[in-house]
N, C-alpha and C positions, 0 to 999 in steps of 0.2 A: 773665595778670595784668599789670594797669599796669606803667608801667615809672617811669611817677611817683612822685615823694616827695610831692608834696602836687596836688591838683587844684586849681585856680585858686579856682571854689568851694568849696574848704572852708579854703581861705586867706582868702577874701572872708568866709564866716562867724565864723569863730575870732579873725578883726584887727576883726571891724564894721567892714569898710572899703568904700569907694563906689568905684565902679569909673568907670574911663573910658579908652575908646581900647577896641582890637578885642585881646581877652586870650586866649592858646593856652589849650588846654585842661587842661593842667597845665604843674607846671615839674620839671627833673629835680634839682635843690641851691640852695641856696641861699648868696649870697656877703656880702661887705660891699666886695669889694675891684673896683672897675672893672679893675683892670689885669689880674688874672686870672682874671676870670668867663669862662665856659665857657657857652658857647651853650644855651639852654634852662633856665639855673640863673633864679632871684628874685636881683636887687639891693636889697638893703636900703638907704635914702640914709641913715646912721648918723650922728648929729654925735658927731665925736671931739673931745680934746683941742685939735689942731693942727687939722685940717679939719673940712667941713662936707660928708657924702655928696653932698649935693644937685650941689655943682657938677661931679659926676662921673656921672650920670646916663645924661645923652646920651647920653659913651663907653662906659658899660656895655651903654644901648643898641644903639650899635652896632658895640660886641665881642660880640654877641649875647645879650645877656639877654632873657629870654621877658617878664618884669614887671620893672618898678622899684617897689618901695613908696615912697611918698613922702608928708613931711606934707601936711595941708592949706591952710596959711596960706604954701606955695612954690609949689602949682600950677601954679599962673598961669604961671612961667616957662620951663612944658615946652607942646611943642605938642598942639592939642588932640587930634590919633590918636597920642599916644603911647601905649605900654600902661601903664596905670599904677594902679596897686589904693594908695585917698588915707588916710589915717587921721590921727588929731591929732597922734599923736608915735612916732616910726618906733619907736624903743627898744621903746615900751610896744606897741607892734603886735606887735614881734619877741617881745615874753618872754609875751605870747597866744596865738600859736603856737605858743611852747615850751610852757605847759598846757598847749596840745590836744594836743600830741606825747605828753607823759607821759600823758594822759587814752586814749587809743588805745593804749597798747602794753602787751602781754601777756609780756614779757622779763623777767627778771630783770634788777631797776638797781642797783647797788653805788655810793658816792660816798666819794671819799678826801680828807682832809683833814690837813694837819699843818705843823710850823714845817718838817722837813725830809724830803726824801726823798717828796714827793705826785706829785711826777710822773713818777720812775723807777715809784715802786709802779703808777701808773695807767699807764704803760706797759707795765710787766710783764703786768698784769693784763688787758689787751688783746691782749697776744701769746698769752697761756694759750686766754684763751675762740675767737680767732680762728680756734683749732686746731682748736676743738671744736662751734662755730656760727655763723650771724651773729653780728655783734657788731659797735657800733657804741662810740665811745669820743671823748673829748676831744683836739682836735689840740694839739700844743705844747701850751702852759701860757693856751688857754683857761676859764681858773677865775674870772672876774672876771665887775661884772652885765652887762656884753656879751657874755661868753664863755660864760659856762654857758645863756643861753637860745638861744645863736646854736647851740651843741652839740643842745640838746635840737631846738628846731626841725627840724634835719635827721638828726631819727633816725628810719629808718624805722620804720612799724605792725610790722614781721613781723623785728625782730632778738629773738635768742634772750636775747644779753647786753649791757646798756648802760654802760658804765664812764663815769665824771664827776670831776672837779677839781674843788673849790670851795677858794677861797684868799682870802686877807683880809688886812687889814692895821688895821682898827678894827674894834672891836663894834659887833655887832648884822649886818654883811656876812652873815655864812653862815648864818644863819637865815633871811634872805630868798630865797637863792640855794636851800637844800637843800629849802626850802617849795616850791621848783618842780617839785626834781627829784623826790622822795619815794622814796630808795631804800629798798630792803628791806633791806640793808647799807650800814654805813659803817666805816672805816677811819679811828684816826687813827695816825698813824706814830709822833708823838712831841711833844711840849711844849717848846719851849727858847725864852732868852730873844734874841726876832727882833721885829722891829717894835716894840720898847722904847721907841721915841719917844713911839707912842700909846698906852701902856697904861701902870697904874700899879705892874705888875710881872709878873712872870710867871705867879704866881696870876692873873690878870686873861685874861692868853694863853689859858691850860687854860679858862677860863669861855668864849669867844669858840671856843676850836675845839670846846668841847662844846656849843655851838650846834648842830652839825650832826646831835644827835640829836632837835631839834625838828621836825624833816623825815622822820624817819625812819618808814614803815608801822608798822602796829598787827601786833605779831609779830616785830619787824625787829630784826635782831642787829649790836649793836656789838663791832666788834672791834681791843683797845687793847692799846697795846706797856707787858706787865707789867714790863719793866725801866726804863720812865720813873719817875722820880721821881714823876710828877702821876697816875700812874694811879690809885691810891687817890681822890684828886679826883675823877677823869675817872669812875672806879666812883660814885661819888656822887652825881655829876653824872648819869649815865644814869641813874640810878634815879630821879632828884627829876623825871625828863622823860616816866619811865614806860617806859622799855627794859626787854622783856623778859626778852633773856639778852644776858650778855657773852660773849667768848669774848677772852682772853687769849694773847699771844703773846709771846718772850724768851725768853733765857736763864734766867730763875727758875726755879728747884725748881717752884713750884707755878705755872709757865704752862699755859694746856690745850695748846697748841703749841708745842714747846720745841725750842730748840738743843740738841741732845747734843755735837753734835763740828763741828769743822772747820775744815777747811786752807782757810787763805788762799795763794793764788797770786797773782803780779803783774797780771795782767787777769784773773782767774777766782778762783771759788772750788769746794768740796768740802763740802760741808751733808749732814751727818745730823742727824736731827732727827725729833720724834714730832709727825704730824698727825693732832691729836684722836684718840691709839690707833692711827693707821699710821706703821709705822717706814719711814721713807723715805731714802734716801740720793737725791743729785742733785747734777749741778753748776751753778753758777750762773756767767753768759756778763758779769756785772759783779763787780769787785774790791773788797774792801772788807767788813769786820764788817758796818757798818750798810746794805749792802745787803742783807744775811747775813740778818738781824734781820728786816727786811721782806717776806723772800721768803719767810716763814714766815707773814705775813698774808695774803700772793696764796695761797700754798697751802691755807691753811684756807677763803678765800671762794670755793676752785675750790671744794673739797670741800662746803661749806653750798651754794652752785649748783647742785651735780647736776652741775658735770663731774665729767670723769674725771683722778682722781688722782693716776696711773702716767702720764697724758700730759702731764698739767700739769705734773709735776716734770722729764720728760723736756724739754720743751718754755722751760722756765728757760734750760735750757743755748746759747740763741739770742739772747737777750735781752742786746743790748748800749747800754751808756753813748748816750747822744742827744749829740748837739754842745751843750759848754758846761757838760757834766755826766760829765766825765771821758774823754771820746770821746780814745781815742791814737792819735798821728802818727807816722813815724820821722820823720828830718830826716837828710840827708846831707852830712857835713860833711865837711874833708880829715881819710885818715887813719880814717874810719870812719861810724858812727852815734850820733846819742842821740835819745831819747826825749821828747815832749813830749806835757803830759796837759793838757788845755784841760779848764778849773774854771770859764771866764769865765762863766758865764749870771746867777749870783747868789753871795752868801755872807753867813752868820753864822758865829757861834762854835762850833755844833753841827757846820757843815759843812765851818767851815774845821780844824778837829781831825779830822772823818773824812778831809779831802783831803787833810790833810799824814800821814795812818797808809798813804793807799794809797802816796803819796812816797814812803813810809818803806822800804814793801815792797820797793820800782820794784828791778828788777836794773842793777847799772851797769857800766860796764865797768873795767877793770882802774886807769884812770886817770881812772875820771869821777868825779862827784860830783852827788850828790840836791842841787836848787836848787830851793828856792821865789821866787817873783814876785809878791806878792800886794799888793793894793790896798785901799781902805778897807773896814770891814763898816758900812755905812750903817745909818739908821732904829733905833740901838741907845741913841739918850738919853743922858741923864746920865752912865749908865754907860759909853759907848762907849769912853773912853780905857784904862779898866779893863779891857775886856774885849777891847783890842785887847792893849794887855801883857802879859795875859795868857796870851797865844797863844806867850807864849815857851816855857812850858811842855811842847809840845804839839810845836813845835819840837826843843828839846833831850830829848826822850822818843825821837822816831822820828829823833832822830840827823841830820838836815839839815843840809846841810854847809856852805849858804851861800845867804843871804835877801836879796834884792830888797824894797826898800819904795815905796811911792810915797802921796801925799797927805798929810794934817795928820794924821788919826786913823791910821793906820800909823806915823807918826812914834812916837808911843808905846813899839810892836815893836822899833822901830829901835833904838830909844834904851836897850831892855833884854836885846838880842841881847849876845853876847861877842863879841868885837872878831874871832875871828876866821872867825864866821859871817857878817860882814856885808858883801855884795856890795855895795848902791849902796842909794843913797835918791835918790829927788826928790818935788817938789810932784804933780806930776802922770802918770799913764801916760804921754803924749806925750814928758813930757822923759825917762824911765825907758829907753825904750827901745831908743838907741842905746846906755845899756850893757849890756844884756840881751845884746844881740847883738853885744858885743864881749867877751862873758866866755864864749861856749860853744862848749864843745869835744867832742870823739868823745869816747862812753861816758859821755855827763852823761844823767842824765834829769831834764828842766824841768817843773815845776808851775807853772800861770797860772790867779791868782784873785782876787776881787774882788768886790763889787756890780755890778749893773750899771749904774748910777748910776758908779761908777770907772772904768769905759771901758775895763777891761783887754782885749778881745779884739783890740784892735788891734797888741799886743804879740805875741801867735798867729798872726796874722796876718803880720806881717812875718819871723816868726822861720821861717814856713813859704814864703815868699817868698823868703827871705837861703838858706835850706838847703832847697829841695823834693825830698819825699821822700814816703812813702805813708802810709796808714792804716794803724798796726797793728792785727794782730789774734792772738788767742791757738789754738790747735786742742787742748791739754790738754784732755783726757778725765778724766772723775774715774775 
């Protein structure tokens, strides 16, 4: 068997691209990135935001890429035995290759969608099938329209399971994106109000993430979190699209997949729960309810997949926090340890209420105290000042002992904390951070969040610098 992901020709067919220069006979991945393309991979020349592929070529060339794709109307600039497969617009090359990827593959594809929690579940759901077959799946938080066809492109003919991100921020995005992928399942996590900017409310949100069942195969089962408020929408919505069955997931009485019980621990949890008729107990290797909640959708789509059930749930128990999504550090300080949970990758209000209940749990030491740090929640409109104040609630519920603010929209927070919760404010992360780290001490445990737009991780960053110390990790056994 080839050892190829794609042959040269049937890259050259699927892009209609013209060839020029002396081309290997296949390539083995595909990159966008010159710095670290791996010898034999395709270079995509990709125009981004900030750059332009093209002017990176060369070096991909000669960090060894087998092809560079490149448009037509730059040719000219490369020499003429470069190898080079030419087409009119690299993007639209690349998301033709991804049809032909989905067009060839005999796997079962799943695609997840939602305001919160899509790429812990798509991680999850990577670790379960990996256990159990090929399986190919989205790197980091490739969900956007360079990420989802750059994902499908390099999925091999012969994986058993394909897992996909599809993420948005305007309507009409994930309809284009899931028309490529065409899972058999989709997944949405949950509806909350994120991206506020562009939509004219949250009803608007549940219509744009129920896009993703206009992609979905004829037979292909939606599976939506029965304890969201919009699910009844979202039930609506599948049916106006033509889904056949839904399958239901929560805490509700009448979820087909339900929470029965379970203990929360400070990085783990303890889930019982009915999947579809199997009583399952299992531990879950992330903290937190609304992890809780989710790993009852990975579980139901092992189950609809044809894996196996009993490994799936065994296999949860490995599955930990990614950096920037709750990943914990110790920090060594005089006098002892505390804890710090890095939340920097993104935040809304959905995520910043689950980030400050895992806070809540954190164990501290006899003289520490639960500290949040958090930064603006961006892209939230009109509403933003509102929905920042409101996070005092959320606050004063999981008992937090003392809050960090930084930016104009956090000002809000600031402004509505009790005087003896509130550690510091400033405009910005940068100026925040010298007192972060002059307020912590042995037996604290630090919370750091933010958009990423707010720049918090550099506050992580230094605070694991000022006190280095390790990765924690939990070994509880349910």
């Amino acid at each position: 068997m080839s050892d190829f992901l794609w042959t040269c020709a049937d890259m050259t067919q699927a892009m209609r691209a013209t060839v020029r220069g002396a081309l290997p006979e296949g390539i083995t991945g595909i990159s966008i990135d010159s710095r670290s393309i791996a010898p034999g991979e395709a270079y995509f020349a990709i125009k981004g935001e900030v750059h332009d592929g093209h002017a990176f070529v060369e070096a991909a060339l000669k960090n060894g890429a087998g092809v560079a794709v490149v448009e037509a109307a730059q040719r000219d600039r490369f020499p003429q035995d470069a190898p080079l497969l030419i087409v009119d617009d690299v993007l639209k090359g690349l998301v033709d290759l991804g049809i032909a990827a989905r067009a060839r593959l005999g796997g079962q594809v799943i695609a997840v969608t939602g305001s919160v929690g899509k790429t812990s579940t798509k991680e999850a759901l990577r670790r379960v099938f990996e256990a159990q077959g090929e399986t190919h799946a989205s790197v980091a938080s490739f969900n956007n329209h360079w990420g989802v066809p750059l994902t499908l492109a390099r999925c091999p003919a012969t994986a058993r399971f394909a897992v996909f991100e599809i993420g948005m921020n305007h309507a009409g995005e994930i309809e284009s994106l899931v028309k490529m992928v065409r899972p058999h399942f989709a997944i949405i996590t949950t509806v909350e109000p994120v991206h506020l900017e562009f939509f004219s409310g949250v009803t608007a949100i549940a219509d744009a993430k129920a896009e993703i069942f206009a992609g979905l195969e004829p037979g292909g089962v939606a599976i939506l979190n029965r304890d969201n408020v919009h699910f009844a929408h979202l039930q609506k919505r599948a049916d106006e699209y033509g889904v056949s069955r839904i399958v239901s997931f929560g805490s509700d009485l009448s979820a087909d997949v339900r929470l029965i019980d379970i203990a929360l621990h400070p990085t783990c949890s303890a889930v019982h729960a009915d999947i579809l008729g199997h009583d399952v107990t299992y531990k879950l290797g992330m903290p937190g309810r609304h992890m809780a909640i989710n790993s009852l959708a990975v579980l139901a789509a092992a189950l609809l997949m044809g894996a196996d059930l009993a490994l799936a749930a065994l296999t949860l128990s490995k599955v930990e926090p990614a950096v920037g999504r709750g990943l914990r550090y110790q920090l060594a300080l005089v006098g002892g340890e505390a804890v710090l949970i890095d939340e920097t990758f993104n935040a809304n209000p959905a995520s910043m209420r689950a980030a400050l209940s895992v806070l809540g749990a954190a164990p501290v030491g006899s003289k520490g105290r639960r500290i949040a740090v958090l930064g603006d929640m961006l892209e939230l409109g009109p509403e933003g000042a509102e929905l920042h104040r409101s996070v005092v609630d959320a606050v004063n519920n999981e008992q937090i002992d003392l809050v960090f603010c930084c930016g104009p929209l956090m000002r809000n927070l600031w402004d509505a904390l009790s005087t003896g919760r509130r550690g510091g404010y400033a405009e910005d992360a940068a100026a925040l951070e010298s007192q972060v780290l002059a307020a912590i001490r042995a037996g604290d445990a630090i919370m750091v969040k933010g958009s990423k737009g707010s720049r918090m991780h550099p506050i992580v960053s230094a605070l694991q610098k000022r006190f280095p110390g390790n990765a924690a990790h939990d070994d509880t056994a349910v």
